[in-house]
C-alpha positions as CSV (number, residue, x, y, z in Angstrom):
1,X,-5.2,-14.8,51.9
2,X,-2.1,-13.7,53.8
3,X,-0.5,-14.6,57.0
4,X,-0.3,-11.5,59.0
5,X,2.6,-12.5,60.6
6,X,5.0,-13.2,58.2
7,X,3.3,-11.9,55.4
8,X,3.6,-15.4,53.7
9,X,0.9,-15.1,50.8
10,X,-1.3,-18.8,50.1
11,X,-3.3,-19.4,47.3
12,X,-6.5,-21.7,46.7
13,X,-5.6,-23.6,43.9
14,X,-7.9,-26.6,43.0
15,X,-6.2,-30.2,42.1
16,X,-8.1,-30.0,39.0
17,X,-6.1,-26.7,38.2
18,X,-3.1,-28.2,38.8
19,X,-4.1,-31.3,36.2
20,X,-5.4,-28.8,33.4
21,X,-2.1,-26.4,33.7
22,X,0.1,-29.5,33.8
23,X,-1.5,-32.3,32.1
24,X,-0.5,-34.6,35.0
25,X,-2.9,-36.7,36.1
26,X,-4.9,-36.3,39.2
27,X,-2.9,-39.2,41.3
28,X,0.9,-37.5,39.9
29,X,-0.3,-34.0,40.8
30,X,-0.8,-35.4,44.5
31,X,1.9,-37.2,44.9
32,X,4.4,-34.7,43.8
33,X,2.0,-32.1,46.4
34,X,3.0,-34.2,48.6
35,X,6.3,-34.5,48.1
36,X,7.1,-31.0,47.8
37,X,5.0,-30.8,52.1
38,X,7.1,-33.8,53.1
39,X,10.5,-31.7,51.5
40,X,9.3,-28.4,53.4
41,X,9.2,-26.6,50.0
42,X,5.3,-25.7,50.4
43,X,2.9,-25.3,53.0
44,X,-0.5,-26.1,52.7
45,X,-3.9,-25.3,54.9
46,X,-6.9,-25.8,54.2
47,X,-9.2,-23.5,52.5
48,X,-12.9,-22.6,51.9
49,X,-12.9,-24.2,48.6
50,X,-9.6,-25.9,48.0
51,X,-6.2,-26.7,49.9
52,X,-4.1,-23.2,50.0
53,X,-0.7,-23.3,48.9
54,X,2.7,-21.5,49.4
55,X,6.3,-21.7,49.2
56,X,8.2,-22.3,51.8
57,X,10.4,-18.5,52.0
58,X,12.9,-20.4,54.6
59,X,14.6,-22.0,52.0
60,X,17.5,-23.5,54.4
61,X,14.3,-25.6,56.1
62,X,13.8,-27.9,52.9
63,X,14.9,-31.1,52.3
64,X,17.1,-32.6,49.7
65,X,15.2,-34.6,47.3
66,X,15.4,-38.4,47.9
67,X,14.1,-40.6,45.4
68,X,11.9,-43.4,46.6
């Protein structure tokens, strides 16, 4: 699916995708999801089947990493 407006491209990815490509657990996969949101390095929506997914093309909008 595609944003029209900035031709930003997201992807449905399920968690469980994520865990099988990875081998991360289901609780590490979230919480570094997360983290990458929080950082404004992806954007998520919702989608029909799973959360959609994208990088964040404004690269001067994300936030350093800091450990916690």
């Amino acid at each position: 699916m595609a944003n029209l407006q900035t031709g930003t491209r997201y992807a449905e990815i399920p968690i469980s995708e994520f865990c099988a490509e990875t081998g991360l657990k289901r609780s590490s996969v979230i919480r570094a999801i997360r983290k990458l949101e929080r950082m404004n390095i992806i954007k998520i929506r919702l989608g029909n089947h799973a959360n959609a997914y994208c990088i964040n093309e404004d690269y001067k909008s994300w936030k350093s990493f800091k450990k916690e």
